[in-house]
C-alpha positions in Angstrom: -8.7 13.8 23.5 -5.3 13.4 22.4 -6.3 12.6 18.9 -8.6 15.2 18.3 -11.6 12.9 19.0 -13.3 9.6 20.7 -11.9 7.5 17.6 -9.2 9.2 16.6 -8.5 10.7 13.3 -8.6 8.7 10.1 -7.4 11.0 7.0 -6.0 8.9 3.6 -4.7 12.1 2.5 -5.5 13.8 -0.3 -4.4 10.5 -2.8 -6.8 8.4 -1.8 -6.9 5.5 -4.8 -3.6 5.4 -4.3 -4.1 4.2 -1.1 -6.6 2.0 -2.0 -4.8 0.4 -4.8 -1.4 -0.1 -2.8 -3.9 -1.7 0.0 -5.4 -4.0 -2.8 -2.3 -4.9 -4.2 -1.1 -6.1 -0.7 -3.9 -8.2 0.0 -3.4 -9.5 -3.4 -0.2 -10.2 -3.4 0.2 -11.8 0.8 -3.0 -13.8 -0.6 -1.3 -15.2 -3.5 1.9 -15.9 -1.6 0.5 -17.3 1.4 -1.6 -19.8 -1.0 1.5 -20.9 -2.9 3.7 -21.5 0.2 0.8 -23.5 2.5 -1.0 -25.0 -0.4 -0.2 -28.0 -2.2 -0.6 -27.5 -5.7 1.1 -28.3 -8.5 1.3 -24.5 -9.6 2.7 -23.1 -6.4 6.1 -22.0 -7.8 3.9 -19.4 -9.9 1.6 -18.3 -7.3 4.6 -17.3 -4.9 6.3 -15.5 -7.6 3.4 -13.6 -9.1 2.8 -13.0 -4.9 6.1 -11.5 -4.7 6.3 -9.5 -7.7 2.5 -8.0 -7.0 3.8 -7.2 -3.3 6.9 -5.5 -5.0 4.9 -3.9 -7.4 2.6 -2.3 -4.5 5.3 -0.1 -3.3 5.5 1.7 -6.3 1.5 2.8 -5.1 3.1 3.3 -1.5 5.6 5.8 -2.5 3.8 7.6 -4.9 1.1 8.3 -2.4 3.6 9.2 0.4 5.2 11.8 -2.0 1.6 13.6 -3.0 0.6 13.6 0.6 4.2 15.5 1.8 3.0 18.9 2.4 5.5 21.5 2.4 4.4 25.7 3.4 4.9 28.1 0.3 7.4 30.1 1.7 10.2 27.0 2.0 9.7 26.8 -1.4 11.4 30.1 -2.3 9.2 30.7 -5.6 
């Protein structure tokens, strides 16, 4: 297979709870901000906020784990 198997390969790197908490703090934060826009409550203002700053907040976890998963060989790093 093209993929190297029937399902394909499914690696998280080697940062893996880094993964899982920018993952978490997406749902979190889409859940949050989907409820504040569609729901009518009296709160929503905060919910949307808190949504957007939890969303925001994620990428922080996103880059992180994209930097620790960047493998580079040993001889480009001229040590």
């Amino acid at each position: 297979m093209l993929l190297g198997g029937p399902w394909g390969r499914c690696n998280p790197g080697r940062c893996a709870l880094l993964l899982l908490l920018a993952l978490l703090l997406d749902t979190l934060g889409l859940v949050l901000l989907l409820v504040g826009i569609f729901a009518s409550l009296d709160y929503w203002d905060f919910l949307v906020y808190t949504g957007s700053l939890t969303l925001a907040f994620s990428l922080l976890f996103w880059t992180t784990w994209y930097s620790f998963n960047i493998e580079l060989p040993l001889e480009k790093l001229d040590l």
